[in-house]
C-alpha positions, 0 to 999 in steps of 0.5 A, a space after each residue: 482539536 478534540 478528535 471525539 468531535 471531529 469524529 461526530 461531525 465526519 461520521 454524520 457528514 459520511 455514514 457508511 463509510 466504516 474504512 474512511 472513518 477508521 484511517 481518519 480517526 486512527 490518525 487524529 488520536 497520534 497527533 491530537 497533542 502535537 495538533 493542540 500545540 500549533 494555534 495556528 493550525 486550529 485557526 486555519 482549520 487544517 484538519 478539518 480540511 485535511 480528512 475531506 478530498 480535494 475532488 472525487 471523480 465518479 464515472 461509468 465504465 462500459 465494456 463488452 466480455 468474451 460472449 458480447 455482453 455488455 458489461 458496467 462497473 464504476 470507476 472512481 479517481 480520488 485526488 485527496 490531497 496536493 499541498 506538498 505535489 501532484 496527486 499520487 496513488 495507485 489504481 485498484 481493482 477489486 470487486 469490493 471497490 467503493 468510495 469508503 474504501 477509496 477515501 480511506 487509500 488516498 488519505 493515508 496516501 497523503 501521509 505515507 507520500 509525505 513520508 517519503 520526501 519526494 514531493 508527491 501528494 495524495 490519490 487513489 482510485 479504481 473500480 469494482 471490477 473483478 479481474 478475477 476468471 477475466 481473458 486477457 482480452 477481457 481486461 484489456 477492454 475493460 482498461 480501455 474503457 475505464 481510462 476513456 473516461 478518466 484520462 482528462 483528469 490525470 497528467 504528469 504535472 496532475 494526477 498520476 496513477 500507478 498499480 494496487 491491488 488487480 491492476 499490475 505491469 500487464 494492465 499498467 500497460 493496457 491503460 497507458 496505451 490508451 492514454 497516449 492514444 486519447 492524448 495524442 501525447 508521449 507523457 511517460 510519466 503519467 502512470 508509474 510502474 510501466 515495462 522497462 520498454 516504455 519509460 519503467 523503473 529497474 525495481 519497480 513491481 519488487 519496490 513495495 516488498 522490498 521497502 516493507 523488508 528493509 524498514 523491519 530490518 531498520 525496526 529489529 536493528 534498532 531492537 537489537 536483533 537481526 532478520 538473519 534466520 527468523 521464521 516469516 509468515 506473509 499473507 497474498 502472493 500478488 507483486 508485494 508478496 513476491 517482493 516481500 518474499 525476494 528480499 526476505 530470502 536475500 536477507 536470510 530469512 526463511 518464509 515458511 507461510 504463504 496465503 490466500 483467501 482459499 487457505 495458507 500453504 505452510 512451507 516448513 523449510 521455508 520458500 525457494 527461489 522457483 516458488 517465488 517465481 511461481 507466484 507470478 504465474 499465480 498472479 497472472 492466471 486470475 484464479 486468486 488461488 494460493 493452493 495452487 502453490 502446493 499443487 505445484 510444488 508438493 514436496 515443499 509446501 502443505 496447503 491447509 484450506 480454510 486457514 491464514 498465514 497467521 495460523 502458523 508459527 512464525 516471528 515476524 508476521 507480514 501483511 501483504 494483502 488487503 486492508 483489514 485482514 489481520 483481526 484481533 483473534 489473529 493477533 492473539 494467535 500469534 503472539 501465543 504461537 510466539 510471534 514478537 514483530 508485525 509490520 504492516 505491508 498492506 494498506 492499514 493491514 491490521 484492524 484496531 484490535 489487533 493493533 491495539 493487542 500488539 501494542 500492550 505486548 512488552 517488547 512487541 514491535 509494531 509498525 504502520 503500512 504508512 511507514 513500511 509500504 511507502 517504498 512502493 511509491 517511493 519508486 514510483 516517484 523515482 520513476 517519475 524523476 527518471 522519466 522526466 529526465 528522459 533517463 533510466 538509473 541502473 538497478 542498484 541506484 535504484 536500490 540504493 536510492 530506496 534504501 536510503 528512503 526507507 530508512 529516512 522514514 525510519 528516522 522520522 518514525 524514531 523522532 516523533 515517535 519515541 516515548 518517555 520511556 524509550 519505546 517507540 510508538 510507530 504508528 504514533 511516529 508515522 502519523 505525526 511525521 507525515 501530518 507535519 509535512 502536509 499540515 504545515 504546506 497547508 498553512 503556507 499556502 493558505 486557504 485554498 
């Protein structure tokens, strides 16, 4: 395999598609020495198709808003990868929505999943709707209509969705109703991240920040150091924010940054219960604005407009946002306001430059949201398990189960990612570890 090549012939296949051909091409440069040791992958050309879905749905999805209007956006669901289980990934909703960036999701997902495990593979999916200043009855309309068009193409046993970026419990909720009314079925497992009610998971909304913590904590033992009163600066403040900042204050850390896309709310003193508390009431009102923080608690937070949690002096940044939202400049802010790990919550958090800058640090620790997100759908497979045992597991089996996880795939990173001279390349770890799985499925299973 020459991942130059493959690279051409995908960029050729699929011009445009910047955050697709990034992830592949990310991926290909880990494994192309383990790839070039297994004939018998080349021969089965598992590569080749591997970074292509298996399938991609494209449909229309027409609602009418609060005045009468009628309104359309595009709904997308894209089943990537089954070889290791039923396509799993989460549902997103943003007005940035497109193929590109939905391929580039349900690829890693196929990686991350395999990570995990379970046996789950690889989907993604969602619209360009914008949640943002919508009624709740506006988005409970637009869930009805978008799961109108996609319910025949998921199921336990299938394809089956959960929550990402603007689709949370409220609108989990929205769209399983509507699948049980269209199905005439009670399928509690085909959508994870449901109400405790109907079929949910203990841990669930906090599953993603708090398998991000106990993966850096996994990261800084194995450096010899502890998360116990380090300074941590994370971006977002949606369900994996909150998680993320539950399990850092648990584990004795302080988060003395909190972003947005409007600026940053510095926390000198470092985050409180109640402000944690807040940011579910900041995600609930769709106004997507983290000065809102600050408004509320004034004493404890300055929000500086304009500015990212990256501006603020901290030892451990943690993407929880968007994909690409953590550039090279940010980088080499904050390795100069003394930054020294950086582990990536959010969905490939970190552009190649500033992956590529973290790395040529000595001593800088690093690692792939592949690795660190994955406890997210890791509880949603164990929701899964649960709902298929018509069973519900207390909060701490939960926990203990997503604990035992995270540090499995810790392990993994360590084993295929270890370096001739003892450092450990995660990224490198992750990607080879996921790839293995999956690739070798394939092999198995021959040419399907």
């Amino acid at each position: 395999m020459k991942t130059q090549a493959i690279m051409q012939q995908l960029a050729a296949k699929h011009p445009g598609e910047a955050e697709y051909l990034q992830a592949v091409e990310e991926v290909l440069n880990s494994i192309e020495e383990v790839y070039n040791q297994h004939p018998e992958f080349e021969q089965a050309k598992i590569v080749e198709r591997m970074v292509e879905p298996d399938r991609i749905f494209t449909f229309r999805v027409t609602w009418v808003d609060d005045a009468g209007q009628v309104q359309t956006n595009l709904g997308y669901r894209v089943q990537f990868n089954s070889a290791i289980g039923p396509y799993k990934g989460g549902l997103r909703f943003h007005v940035a929505v497109n193929p590109s960036m939905l391929k580039f999701l349900g690829f890693e997902q196929t990686f991350k999943n395999a990570l995990t495990t379970l046996p789950m593979g690889g989907g993604k999916g969602g619209s360009d709707f914008d949640p943002i200043g919508k009624s709740d009855a506006e988005i409970m309309r637009f869930c009805q209509a978008f799961m109108l068009e996609l319910w025949r193409c998921i199921g336990p046993d299938q394809d089956i969705p959960a929550g990402d970026v603007g689709v949370g419990g409220r609108e989990i909720g929205y769209l399983n109703g509507m699948y049980q009314k269209l199905s005439r079925q009670y399928h509690t497992g085909v959508l994870t991240g449901k109400g405790m009610t109907w079929g949910g998971s203990i841990l669930r909304p906090e599953a993603t920040g708090y398998g991000a913590l106990y993966f850096t904590q996994h990261v800084l033992h194995q450096a010899g150091k502890d998360i116990k009163g380090k300074r941590i600066a994370i971006s977002g403040f949606g369900n994996v924010a909150w998680g993320a900042c539950k399990k850092a204050v648990e584990l004795g850390a302080q988060v003395i940054a909190v972003s947005g896309p409007d600026g940053v709310c510095a926390i000198e003193n470092g985050i409180t219960p109640e402000m944690i508390d807040y940011m579910l009431v900041m995600r609930s009102s769709n106004r997507n604005k983290v000065q809102d923080m600050a408004d509320k608690f004034p004493q404890q937070a300055q929000f500086i407009a304009g500015k990212k949690a990256w501006s603020q002096k901290c030892d451990i940044a943690l993407p929880c946002a968007f994909q690409n939202e953590l550039s090279e400049d940010d980088a080499r802010e904050l390795v100069k306001n003394g930054t020294w790990c950086c582990c990536e919550v959010s969905n490939m958090g970190c552009q190649p430059g500033a992956i590529h800058f973290f790395q040529s640090q000595k001593g800088f620790l690093f690692a792939p949201g592949k690795a660190v997100n994955a406890g997210g759908v890791a509880t949603s497979g164990l929701e899964m398990t649960q709902n298929a045992e018509h069973i519900s597991w207390t909060g701490k089996e939960v926990d203990e189960r997503l604990h035992h996880i995270m540090e499995s795939i810790h392990e993994q990173c360590v084993r295929f990612g270890t370096q001739k001279d003892g450092t450990i390349d995660y990224v490198k770890g992750a990607n080879i570890a996921g790839f293995m799985k999956v690739a070798q499925a394939m092999l198995e299973q021959g040419l399907v």
